[in-house]
N, C-alpha and C positions, 0 to 999 in steps of 0.2 A: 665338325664344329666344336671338336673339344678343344677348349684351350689348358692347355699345363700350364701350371702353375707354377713360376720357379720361385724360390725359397732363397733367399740371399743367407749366404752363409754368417755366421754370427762373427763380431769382429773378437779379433784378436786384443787381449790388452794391451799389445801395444800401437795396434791402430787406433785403438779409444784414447789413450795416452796422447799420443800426436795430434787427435783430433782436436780433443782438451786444450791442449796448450795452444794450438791454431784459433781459438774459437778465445781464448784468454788473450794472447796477443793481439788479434784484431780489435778486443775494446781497448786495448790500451792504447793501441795507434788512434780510433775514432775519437775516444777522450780528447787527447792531446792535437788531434787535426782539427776535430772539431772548436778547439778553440783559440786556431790560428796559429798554433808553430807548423813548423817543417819537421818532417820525418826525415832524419837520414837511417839506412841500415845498415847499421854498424855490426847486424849477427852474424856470427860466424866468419869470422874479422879481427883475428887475434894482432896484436900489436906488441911489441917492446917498446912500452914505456917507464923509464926513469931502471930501475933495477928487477921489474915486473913481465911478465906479457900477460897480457888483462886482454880480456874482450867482453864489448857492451855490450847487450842486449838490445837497446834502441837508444839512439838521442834524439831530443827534440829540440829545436832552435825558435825563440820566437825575442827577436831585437838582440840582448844581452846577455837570455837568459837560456841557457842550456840545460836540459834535461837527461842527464844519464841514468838512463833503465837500468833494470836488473828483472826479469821475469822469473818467477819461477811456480812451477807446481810441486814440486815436490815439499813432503811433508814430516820425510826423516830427516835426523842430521841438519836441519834448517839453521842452527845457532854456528856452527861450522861452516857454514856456504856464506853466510853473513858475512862473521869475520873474515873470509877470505877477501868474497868482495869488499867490503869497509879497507881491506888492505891494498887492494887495487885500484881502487879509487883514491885514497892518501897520494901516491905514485903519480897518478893523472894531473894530484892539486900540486903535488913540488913539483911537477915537471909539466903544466900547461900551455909552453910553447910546444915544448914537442908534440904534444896530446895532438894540437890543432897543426902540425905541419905533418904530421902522420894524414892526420883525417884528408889533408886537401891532397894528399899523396895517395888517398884511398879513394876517394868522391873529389874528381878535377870538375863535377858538373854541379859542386855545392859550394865553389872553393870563395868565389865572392857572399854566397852565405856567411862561412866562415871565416872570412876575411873581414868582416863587417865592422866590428870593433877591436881594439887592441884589447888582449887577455887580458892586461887589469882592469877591465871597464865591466868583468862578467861577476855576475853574483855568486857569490858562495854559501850555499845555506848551512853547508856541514860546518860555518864558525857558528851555527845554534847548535849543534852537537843532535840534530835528528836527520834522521831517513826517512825515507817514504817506501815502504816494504808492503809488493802488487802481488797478493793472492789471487785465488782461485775467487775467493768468496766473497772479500774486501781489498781495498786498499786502507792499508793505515799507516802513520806516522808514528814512530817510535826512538827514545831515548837513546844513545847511547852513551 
């Protein structure tokens, strides 16, 4: 009648790492689902666009307006991961047909999604010159 007890071994940092970021990603998806866009997964989905290869973290489609992610946890180096992406995304805006004849070429099961409007009919917020940069801890809006 004795039972052992087994003892789960303690995670590694980088399973904790993964978990983190799994556990960060899913509210940013519930955010953004929950208030009626569409999730495409654009991770791990590297693309050449315009003179780039860029890969998004998440879009979200809801009518006109498109949402490209950029997740990160990480907490060095963060002002260089910026810039990079802020350079990857310039690339996506002068080259937005492509952007979106990639995507239907990537997800043919979203392509009337993204078909929906003609590119010039989608909003661009980056002509306000901010980003929306998704911590761990917050999300905030910031200048550039």
């Amino acid at each position: 009648m004795n039972k052992k007890s087994t003892k789960r071994k303690p995670l590694t940092q980088e399973q904790i790492d993964k978990r983190t970021k799994t556990v960060f990603k899913r509210k940013i998806r519930n955010i953004f689902t929950g208030m009626g866009f569409t999730y495409v997964p654009t991770n791990d989905h590297e693309m050449v666009i315009g003179l780039r290869k860029v890969e998004i973290d998440a879009l979200f489609i809801f009518e006109n307006i498109w949402l490209l992610c950029e997740d990160t946890i990480k907490s060095a180096n963060i002002k260089e991961h910026i810039i990079t992406k802020n350079e990857a995304f310039g690339e996506i805006k002068k080259n937005l047909s492509s952007f979106q004849d990639k995507l239907i070429e990537l997800f043919p099961d979203k392509a009337e999604l993204l078909n929906r409007y003609d590119v010039l009919k989608y909003m661009d917020y980056t002509f306000r010159k901010k980003r929306f940069l998704f911590r761990r801890t917050k999300i905030s809006c910031f200048q550039i």
